[in-house]
C-alpha positions as CSV (number, residue, x, y, z in Angstrom):
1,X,0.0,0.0,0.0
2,X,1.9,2.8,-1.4
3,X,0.4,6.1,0.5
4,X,2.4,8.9,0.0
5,X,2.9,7.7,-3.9
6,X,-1.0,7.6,-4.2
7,X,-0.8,11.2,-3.0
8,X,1.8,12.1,-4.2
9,X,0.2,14.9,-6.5
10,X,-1.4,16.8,-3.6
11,X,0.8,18.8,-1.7
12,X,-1.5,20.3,1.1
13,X,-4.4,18.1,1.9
14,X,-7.1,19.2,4.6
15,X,-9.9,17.4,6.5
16,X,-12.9,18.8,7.1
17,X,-14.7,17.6,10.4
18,X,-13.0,16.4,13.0
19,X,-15.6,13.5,14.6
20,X,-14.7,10.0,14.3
21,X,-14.2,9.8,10.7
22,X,-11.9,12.8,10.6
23,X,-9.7,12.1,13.2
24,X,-9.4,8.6,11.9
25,X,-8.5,9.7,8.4
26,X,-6.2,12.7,9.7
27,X,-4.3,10.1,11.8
28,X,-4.2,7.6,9.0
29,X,-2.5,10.5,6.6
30,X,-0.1,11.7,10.3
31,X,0.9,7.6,10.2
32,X,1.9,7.6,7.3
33,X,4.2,10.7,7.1
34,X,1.7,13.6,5.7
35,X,0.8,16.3,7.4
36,X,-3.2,17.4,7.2
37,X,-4.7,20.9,7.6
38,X,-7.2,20.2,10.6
39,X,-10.9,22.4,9.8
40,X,-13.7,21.7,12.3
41,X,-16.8,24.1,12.5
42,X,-17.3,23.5,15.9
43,X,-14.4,25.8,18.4
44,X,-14.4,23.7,21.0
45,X,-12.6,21.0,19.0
46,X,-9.3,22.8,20.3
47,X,-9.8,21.2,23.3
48,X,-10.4,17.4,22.0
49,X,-7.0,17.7,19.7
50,X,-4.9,18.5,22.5
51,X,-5.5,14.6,23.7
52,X,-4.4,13.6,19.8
53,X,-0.1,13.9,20.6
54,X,0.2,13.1,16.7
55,X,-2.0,15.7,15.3
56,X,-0.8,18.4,17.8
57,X,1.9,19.8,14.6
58,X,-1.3,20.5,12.5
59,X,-2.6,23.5,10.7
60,X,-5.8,23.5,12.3
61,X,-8.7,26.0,11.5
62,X,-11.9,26.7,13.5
63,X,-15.4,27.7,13.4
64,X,-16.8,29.2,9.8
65,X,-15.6,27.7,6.9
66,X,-13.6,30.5,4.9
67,X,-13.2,30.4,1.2
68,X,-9.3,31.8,1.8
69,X,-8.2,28.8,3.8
70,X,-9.6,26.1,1.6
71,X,-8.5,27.5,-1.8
72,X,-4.9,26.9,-0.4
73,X,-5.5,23.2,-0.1
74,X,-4.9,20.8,-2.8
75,X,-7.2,18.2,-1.5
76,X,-9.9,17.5,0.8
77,X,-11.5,14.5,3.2
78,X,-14.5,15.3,4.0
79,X,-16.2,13.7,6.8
80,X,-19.8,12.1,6.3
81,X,-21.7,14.8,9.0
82,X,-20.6,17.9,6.9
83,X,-23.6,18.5,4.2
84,X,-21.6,19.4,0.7
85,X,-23.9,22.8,1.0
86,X,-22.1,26.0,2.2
87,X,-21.1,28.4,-0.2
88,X,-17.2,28.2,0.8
89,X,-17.5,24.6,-0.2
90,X,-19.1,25.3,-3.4
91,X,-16.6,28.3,-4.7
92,X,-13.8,26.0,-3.2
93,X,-15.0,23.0,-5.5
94,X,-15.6,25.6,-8.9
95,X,-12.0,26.7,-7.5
96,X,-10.2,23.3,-8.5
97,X,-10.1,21.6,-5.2
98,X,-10.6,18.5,-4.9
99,X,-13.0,16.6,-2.3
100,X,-13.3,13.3,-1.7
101,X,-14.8,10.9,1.3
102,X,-12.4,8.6,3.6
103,X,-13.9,6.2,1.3
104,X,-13.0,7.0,-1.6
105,X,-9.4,7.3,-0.4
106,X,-9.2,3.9,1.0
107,X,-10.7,2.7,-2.6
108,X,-7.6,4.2,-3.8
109,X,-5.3,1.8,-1.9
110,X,-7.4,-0.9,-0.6
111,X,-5.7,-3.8,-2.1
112,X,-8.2,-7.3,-0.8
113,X,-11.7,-7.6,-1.9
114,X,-14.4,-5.8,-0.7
115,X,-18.1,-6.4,0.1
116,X,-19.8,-3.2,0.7
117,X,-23.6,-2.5,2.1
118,X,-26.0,0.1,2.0
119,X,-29.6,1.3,2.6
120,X,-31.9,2.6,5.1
121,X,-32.4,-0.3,7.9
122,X,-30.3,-3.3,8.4
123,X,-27.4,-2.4,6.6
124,X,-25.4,-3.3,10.9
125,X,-26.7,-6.4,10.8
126,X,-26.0,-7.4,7.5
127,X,-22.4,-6.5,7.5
128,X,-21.5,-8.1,10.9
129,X,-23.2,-11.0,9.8
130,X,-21.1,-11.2,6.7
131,X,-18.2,-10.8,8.4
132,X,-18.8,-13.6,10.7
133,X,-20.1,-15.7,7.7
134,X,-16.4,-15.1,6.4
135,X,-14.5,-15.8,9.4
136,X,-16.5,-19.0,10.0
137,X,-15.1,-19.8,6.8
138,X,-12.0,-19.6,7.2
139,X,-11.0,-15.6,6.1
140,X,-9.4,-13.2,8.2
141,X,-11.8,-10.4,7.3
142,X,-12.1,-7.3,8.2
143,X,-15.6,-5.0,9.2
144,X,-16.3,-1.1,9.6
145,X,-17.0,1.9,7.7
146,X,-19.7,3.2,8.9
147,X,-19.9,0.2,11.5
148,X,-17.3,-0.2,14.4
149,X,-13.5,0.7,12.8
150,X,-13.2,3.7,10.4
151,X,-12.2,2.5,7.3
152,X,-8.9,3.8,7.1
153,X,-8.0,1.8,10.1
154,X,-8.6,-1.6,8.1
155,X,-5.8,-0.6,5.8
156,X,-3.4,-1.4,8.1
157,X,-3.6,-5.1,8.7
158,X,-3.6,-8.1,7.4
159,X,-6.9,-8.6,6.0
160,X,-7.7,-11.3,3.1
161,X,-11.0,-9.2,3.1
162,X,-13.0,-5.8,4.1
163,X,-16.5,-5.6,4.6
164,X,-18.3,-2.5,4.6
165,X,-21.1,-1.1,5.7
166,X,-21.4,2.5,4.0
167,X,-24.1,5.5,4.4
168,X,-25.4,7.6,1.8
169,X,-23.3,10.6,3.6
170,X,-20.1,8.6,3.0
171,X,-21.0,7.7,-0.9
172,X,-21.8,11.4,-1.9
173,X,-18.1,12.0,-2.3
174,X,-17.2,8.6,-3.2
175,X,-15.9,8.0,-7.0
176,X,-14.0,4.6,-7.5
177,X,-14.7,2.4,-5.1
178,X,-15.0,-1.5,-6.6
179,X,-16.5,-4.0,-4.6
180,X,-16.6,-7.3,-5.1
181,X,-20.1,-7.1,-4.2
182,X,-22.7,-4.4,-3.3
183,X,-25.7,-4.4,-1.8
184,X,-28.5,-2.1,-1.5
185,X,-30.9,-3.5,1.3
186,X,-34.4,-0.9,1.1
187,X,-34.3,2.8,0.7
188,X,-37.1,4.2,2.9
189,X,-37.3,8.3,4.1
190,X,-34.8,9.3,5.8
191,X,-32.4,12.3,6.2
192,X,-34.9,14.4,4.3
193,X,-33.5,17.2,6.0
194,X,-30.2,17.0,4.0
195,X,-31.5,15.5,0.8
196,X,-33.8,17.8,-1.9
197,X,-36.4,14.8,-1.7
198,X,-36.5,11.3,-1.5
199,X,-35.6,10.6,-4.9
200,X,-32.3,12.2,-4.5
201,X,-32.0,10.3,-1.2
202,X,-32.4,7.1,-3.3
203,X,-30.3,7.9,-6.1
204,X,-27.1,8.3,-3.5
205,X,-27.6,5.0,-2.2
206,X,-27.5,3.6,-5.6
207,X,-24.3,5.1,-6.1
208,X,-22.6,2.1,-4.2
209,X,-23.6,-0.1,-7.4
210,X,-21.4,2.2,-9.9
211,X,-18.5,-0.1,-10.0
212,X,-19.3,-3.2,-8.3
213,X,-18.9,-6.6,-10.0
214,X,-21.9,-7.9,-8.5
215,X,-24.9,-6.4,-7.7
216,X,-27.1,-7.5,-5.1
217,X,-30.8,-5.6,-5.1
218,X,-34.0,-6.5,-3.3
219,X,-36.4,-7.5,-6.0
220,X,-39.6,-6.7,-2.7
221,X,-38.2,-3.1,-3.0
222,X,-38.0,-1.1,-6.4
223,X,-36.0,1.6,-4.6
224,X,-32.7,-0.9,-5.1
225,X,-32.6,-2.0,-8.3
226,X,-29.4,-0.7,-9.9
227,X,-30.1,2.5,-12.0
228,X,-27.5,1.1,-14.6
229,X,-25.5,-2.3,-15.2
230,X,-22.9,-3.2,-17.5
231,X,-22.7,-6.0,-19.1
232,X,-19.8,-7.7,-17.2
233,X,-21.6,-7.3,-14.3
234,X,-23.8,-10.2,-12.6
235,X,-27.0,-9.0,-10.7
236,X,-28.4,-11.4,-7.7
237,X,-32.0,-10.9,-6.3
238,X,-33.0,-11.6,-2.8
239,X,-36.7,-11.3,-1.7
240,X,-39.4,-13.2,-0.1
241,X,-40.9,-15.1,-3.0
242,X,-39.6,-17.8,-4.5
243,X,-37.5,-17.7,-6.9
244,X,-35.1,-20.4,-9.4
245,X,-32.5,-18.3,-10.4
246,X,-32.2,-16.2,-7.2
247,X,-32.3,-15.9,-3.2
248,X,-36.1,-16.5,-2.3
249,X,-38.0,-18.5,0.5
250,X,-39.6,-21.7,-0.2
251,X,-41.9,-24.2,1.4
252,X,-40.3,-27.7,1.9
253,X,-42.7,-30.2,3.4
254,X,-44.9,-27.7,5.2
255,X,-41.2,-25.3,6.8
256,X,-39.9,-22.5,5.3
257,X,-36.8,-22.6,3.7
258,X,-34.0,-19.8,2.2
259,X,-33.6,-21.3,-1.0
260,X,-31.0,-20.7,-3.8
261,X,-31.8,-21.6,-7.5
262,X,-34.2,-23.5,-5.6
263,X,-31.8,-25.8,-3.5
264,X,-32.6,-25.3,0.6
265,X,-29.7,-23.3,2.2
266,X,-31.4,-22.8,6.1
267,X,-34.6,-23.2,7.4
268,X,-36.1,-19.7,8.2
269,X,-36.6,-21.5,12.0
270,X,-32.7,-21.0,12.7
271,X,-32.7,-17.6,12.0
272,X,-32.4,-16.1,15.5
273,X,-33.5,-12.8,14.5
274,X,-37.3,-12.4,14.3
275,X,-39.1,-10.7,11.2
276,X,-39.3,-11.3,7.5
277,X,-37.1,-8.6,7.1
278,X,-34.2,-10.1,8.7
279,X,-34.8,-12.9,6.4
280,X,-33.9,-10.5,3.8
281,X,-30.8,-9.9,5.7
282,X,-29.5,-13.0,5.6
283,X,-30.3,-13.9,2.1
284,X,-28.0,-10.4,1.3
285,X,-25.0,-12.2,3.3
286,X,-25.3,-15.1,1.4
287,X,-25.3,-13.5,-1.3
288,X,-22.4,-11.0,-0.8
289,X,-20.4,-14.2,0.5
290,X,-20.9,-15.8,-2.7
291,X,-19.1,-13.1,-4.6
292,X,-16.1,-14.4,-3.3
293,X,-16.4,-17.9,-4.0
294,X,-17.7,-19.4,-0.5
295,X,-19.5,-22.5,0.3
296,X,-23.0,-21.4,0.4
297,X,-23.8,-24.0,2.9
298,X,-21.0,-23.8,5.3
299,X,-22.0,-20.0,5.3
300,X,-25.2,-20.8,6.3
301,X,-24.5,-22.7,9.3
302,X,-22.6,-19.8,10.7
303,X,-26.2,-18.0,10.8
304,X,-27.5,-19.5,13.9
305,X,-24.6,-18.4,15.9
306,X,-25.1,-15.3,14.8
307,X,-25.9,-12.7,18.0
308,X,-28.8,-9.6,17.3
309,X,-27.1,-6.8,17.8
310,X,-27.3,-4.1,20.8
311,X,-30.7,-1.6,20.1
312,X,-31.8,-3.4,16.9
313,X,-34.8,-5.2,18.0
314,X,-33.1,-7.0,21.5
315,X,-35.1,-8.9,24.1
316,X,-33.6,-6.5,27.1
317,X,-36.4,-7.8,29.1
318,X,-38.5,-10.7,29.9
319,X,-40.7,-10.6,33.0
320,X,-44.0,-11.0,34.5
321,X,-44.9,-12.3,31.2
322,X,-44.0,-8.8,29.4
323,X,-41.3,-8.6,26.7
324,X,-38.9,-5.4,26.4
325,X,-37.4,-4.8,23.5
326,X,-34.7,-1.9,22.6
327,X,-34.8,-0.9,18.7
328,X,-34.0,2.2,19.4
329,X,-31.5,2.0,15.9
330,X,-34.6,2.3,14.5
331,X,-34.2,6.0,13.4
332,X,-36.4,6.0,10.4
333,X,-40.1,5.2,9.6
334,X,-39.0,2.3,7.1
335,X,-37.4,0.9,10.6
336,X,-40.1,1.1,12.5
337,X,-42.8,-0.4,10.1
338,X,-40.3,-3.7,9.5
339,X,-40.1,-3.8,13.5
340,X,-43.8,-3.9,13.9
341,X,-44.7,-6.2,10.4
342,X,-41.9,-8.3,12.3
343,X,-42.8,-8.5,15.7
344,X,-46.5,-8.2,15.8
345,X,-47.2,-11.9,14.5
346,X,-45.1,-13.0,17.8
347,X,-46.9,-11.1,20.2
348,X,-50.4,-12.8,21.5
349,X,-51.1,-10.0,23.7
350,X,-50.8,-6.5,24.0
351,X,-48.4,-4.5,21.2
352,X,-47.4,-1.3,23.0
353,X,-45.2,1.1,20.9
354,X,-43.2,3.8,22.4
355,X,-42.0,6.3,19.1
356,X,-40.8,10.2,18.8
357,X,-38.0,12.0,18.8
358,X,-36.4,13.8,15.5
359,X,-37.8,13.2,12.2
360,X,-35.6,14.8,10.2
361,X,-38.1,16.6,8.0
362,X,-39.2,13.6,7.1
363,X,-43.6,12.9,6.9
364,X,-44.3,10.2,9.2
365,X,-47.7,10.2,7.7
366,X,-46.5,6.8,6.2
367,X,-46.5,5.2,9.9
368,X,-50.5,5.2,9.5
369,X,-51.2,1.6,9.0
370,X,-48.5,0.1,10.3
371,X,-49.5,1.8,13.9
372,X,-53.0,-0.1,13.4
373,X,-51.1,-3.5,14.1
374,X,-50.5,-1.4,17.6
375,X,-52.5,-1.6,21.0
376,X,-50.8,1.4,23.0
377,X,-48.7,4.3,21.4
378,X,-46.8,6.3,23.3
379,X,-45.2,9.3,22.2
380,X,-42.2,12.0,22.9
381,X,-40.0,14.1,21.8
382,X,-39.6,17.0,19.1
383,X,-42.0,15.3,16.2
384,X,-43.7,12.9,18.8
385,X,-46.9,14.7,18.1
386,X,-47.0,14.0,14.4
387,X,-47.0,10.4,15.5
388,X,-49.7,10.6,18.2
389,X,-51.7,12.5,15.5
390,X,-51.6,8.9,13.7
391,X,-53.3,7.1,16.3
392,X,-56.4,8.0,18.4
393,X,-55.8,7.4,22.2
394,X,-52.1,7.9,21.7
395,X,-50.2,9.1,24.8
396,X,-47.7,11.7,25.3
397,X,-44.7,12.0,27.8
398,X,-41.7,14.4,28.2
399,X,-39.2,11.9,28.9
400,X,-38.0,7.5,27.9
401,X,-38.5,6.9,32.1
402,X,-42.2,8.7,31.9
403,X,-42.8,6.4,28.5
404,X,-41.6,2.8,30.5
405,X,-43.9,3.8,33.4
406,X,-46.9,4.2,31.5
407,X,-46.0,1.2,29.2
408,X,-45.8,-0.5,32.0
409,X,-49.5,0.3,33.2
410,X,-50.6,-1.0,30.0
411,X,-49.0,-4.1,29.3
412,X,-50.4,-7.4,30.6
413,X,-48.9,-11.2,30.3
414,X,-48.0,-11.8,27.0
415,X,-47.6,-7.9,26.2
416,X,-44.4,-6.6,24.2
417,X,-43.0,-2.9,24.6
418,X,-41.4,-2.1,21.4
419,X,-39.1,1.0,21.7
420,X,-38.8,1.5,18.0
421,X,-38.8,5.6,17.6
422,X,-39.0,6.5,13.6
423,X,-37.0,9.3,14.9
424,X,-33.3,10.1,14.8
425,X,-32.4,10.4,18.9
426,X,-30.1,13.9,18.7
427,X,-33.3,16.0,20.2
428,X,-33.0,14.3,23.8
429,X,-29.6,12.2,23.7
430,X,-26.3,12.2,22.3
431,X,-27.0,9.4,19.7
432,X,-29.3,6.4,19.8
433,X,-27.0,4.2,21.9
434,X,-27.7,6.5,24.8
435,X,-31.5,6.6,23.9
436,X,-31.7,2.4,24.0
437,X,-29.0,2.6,27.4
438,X,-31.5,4.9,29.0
439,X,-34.9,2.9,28.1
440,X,-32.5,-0.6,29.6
441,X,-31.9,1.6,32.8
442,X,-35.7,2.7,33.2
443,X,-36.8,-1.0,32.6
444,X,-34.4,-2.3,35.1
445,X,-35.4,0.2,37.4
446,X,-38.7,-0.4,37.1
447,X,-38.6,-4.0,37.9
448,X,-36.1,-3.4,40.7
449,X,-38.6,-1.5,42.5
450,X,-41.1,-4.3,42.4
């Protein structure tokens, strides 16, 4: 991996954003002998960088973006959170700078294959579960991106092969990446408060297919199917019907089956993951496995061993008869409608919803029907009312502890409290690890006062 000879054209090379992403990429370029200009919109970074001993040398640069500074740079990383929007950015780009993603510059010196995932829900858990499909066969693969371990990080060890799981912030600026395999799951609203509509939301995810050499689409979702193909190309379809050429689900004396060309892989019975949709997730690891020559059926045994993830539909709780379960990942409407379609057949009792928080501009008008699968909905947070305007009788709270307590009046044996917002988590926590921590602690609570 030849670094500096990769960039060897750009003299002075800036990152822009200085969260996780950015510091990763600005210490990958430190590591490997070239020294970054530091920008970060925010002035209290100057406090965070003094804890970074190799980026303490840096040209650093804080609060507004100014047109003077970036025309001096050669170069740009830009880090997934900053919108590609403000005007210094624009004249900068019409100026001849160059931006690119983290991405983009580990496409230019990744060296193993790589399987790379999109889409709006369930992009965590099919990555990790590829990943473990890989290892379980034998590869010493590597996972992250948008998961876990920037993917800059992965560059420097000794991976056979990368997965990746990749946001439609981190394709924007991302030109020549070529995975082995890619994978758009479902495109749902989200992020309508950085995108012009959901059209243009949907065509950045498809950008992940451009130079793929397999394409993996969900044929239950039109919103995936590549925009274009080229003829080397092969294109593999997962869904829910059966199909004789693709991934599908079929019947085999009376049990359900994930077939391929029509030959059983796994009965749907293993899959320790409730839902239809996370049938479709499997199918896409299978599929993405495949690219690189694995035993289907040896890949498929690693699936049962496979754990859920922490806040994507996880049994935190199982008492008096009452189930608890922490989705709090689910931070779009397209989320929240698989969690219910998914868990509402395995609930004999009471369905009891607790939803809200920040929609980013997005019309949760959609949530309609799914919410008349519901019991109880219980709302909060900024665009909490635009749910509880969905359902009549909905209630509203202020805070996650108010929302268990009153779930808790509600649910009877054989009840399931589903906290599955629809809504990003930014309006009341710092992300929506601290939202599903906090609904954990209020459960616990709750019981440990009984």
């Amino acid at each position: 991996m030849d670094v500096a000879g990769t960039l060897q054209a750009y003299e002075r090379i800036g990152v822009i954003g200085l969260g996780l992403t950015g510091l990763s990429a600005a210490r990958f370029l430190r590591r490997h002998e070239l020294q970054p200009i530091l920008f970060d919109t925010r002035e209290d970074t100057a406090k965070r960088l003094r804890k970074e001993p190799l980026l303490a040398e840096s040209e650093c640069h804080f609060g507004a973006l100014k047109l003077e500074d970036l025309l001096g740079l050669d170069l740009v990383i830009m880090s997934p959170g900053i919108a590609f929007n403000d005007p210094a950015l624009l004249m900068a780009r019409d100026g001849g700078v160059e931006f690119i993603s983290d991405i983009e510059l580990f496409a230019r010196l990744v060296e193993v294959p790589v399987l790379a995932v999109t889409g709006s829900n369930g992009k965590s858990t099919v990555v990790s579960l590829t990943a473990q499909m890989l290892q379980h066969c034998g590869r010493k693969t590597g996972l992250g991106g948008n998961i876990g371990t920037p993917a800059l990080e992965l560059l420097d060890q000794d991976f056979d092969s990368i997965v990746l799981e990749l946001s439609s912030f981190q394709l924007e600026q991302t030109y020549t990446l070529q995975p082995a395999a890619a994978c758009v799951l479902n495109v749902t609203p989200d992020h309508m408060d950085r995108y012009a509509d959901f059209d243009a939301y949907s065509r950045t995810k498809n950008r992940i297919y451009r130079k793929a050499e397999v394409l993996v689409f969900n044929r239950d979702d039109h919103r995936t199917l590549p925009l274009r193909t080229r003829d080397l190309q092969h294109v593999i379809s997962i869904g829910l019907s059966s199909d004789d050429q693709n991934f599908g689900i079929d019947l085999i004396d009376g049990e359900e089956f994930i077939t391929f060309s029509g030959q059983p892989l796994l009965a749907a019975a293993d899959i320790p993951m409730p839902g239809d949709y996370n049938k479709i997730n499997v199918m896409a690891a299978l599929a993405l496995v495949a690219s690189l020559g694995t035993d289907l059926e040896t890949a498929a045994t690693a699936v049962p061993l496979f754990k859920s993830l922490p806040h994507r539909s996880q049994l935190i709780k199982h008492e008096k008869g009452v189930r608890w379960v922490n989705d709090s990942k689910a931070t779009n409407i397209g989320a929240t409608i698989a969690a219910i379609d998914g868990l509402r057949t395995d609930v004999s009792g009471k369905l009891i919803l607790i939803a809200g928080g920040d929609a980013k501009g997005t019309d949760l008008s959609a949530l309609k029907d799914a919410l008349e699968q519901v019991d109880v909905v219980i709302t909060l947070g900024r665009d909490g009312d635009q749910i509880a305007a969905l359902k009549p009788g909905a209630i509203r709270v202020e805070t996650l502890a108010q929302a268990v307590e009153t779930a808790a009046k509600h649910a009877r044996a054989e009840s399931m409290v589903l906290l599955s917002p629809a809504c990003a988590s930014l309006d009341m926590f710092s992300d929506y690890q601290q939202r599903g921590d906090v609904f954990r602690a209020a459960v616990e609570a709750l019981y440990g006062r009984s």
